[in-house]
C-alpha beads as a LAMMPS data file, in Angstrom:
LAMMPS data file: protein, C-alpha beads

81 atoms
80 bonds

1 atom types
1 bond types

-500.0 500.0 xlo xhi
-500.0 500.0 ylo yhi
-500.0 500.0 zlo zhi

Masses

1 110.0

Atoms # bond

1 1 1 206.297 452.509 371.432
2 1 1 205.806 448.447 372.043
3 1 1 202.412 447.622 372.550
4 1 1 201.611 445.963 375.947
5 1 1 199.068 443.932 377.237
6 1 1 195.453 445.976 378.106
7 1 1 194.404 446.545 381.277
8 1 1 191.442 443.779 380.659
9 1 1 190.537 443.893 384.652
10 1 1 190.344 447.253 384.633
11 1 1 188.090 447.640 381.629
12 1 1 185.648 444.656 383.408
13 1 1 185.487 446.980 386.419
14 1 1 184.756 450.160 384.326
15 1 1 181.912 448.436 382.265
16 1 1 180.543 447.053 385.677
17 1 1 180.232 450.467 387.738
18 1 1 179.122 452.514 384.324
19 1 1 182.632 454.431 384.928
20 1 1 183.544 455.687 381.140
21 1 1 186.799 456.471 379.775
22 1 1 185.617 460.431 379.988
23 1 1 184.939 460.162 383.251
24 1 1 188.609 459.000 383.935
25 1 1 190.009 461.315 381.577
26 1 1 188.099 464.214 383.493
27 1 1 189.681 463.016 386.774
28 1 1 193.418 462.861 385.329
29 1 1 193.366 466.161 383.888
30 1 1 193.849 464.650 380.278
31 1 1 191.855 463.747 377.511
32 1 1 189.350 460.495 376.573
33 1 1 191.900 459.081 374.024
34 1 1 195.081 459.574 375.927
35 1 1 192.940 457.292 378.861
36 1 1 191.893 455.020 375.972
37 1 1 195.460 454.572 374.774
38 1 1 196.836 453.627 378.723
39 1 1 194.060 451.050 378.786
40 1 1 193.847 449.900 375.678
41 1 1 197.354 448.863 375.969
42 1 1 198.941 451.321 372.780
43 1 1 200.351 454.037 375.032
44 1 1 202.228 454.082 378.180
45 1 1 201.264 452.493 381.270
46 1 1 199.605 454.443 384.343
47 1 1 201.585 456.179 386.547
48 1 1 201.177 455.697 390.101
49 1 1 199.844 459.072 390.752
50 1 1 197.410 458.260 388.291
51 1 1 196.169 455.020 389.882
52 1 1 196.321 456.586 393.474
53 1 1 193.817 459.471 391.693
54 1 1 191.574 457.151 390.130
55 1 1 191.769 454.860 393.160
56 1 1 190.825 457.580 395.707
57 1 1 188.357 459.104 393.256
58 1 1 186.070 456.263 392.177
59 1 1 187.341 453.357 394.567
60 1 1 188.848 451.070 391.968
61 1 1 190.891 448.650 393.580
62 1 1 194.657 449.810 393.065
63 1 1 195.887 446.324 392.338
64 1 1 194.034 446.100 389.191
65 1 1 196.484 448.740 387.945
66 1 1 199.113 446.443 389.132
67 1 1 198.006 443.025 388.204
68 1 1 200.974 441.366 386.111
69 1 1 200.199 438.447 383.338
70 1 1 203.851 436.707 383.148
71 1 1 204.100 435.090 379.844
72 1 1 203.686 431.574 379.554
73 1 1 207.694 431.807 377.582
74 1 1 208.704 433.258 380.812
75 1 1 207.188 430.837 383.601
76 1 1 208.668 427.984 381.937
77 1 1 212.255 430.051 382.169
78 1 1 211.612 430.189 386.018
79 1 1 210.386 426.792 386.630
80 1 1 213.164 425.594 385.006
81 1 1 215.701 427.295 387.587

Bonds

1 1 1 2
2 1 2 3
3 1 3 4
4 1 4 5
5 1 5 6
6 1 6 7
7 1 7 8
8 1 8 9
9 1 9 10
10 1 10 11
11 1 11 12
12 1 12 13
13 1 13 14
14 1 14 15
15 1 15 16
16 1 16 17
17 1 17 18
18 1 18 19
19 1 19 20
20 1 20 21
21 1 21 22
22 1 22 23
23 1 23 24
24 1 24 25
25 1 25 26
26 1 26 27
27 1 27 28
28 1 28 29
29 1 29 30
30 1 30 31
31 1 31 32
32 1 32 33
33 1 33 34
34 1 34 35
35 1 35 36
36 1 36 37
37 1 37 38
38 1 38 39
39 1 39 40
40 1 40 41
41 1 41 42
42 1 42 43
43 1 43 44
44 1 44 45
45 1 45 46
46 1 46 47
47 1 47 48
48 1 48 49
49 1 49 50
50 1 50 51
51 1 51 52
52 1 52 53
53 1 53 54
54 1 54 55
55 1 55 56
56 1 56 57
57 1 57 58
58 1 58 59
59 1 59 60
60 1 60 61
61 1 61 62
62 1 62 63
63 1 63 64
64 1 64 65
65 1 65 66
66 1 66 67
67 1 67 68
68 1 68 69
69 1 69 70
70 1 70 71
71 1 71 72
72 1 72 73
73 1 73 74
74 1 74 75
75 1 75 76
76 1 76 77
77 1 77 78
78 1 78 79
79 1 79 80
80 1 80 81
């Protein structure tokens, strides 16, 4: 599996409402270092029952799940158009 990018936002909002990766992992059913993995960025991305959960369960904004970095490569590609 391709690393991605990390969910940086979301890990700002976790360290800022003392929500830890446990916590999450409780919530979703799963373990810490599965959650740890989706954030990090070095396992798959969250599915959207997964950010609907968390969402509804400890009122994190949904579109920091959603919040899209498009790579500098790829806005010159548009611009160009």
């Amino acid at each position: 599996m391709k690393n991605r990018q990390p969910y940086l936002e979301l890990k700002g909002w976790m360290a800022s409402h003392d929500i830890t990766q446990i916590k999450m992992a409780e919530i979703l059913g799963t373990t810490p270092s599965y959650v740890n993995k989706k954030i990090n960025g070095t396992g798959p991305d969250f599915k959207l029952s997964e950010a609907r959960k968390l969402a509804t369960k400890l009122k994190i904004p949904i579109d920091i799940f959603f919040a899209v970095e498009v790579p500098i490569k790829e806005r010159k590609r548009v611009a160009k158009k």
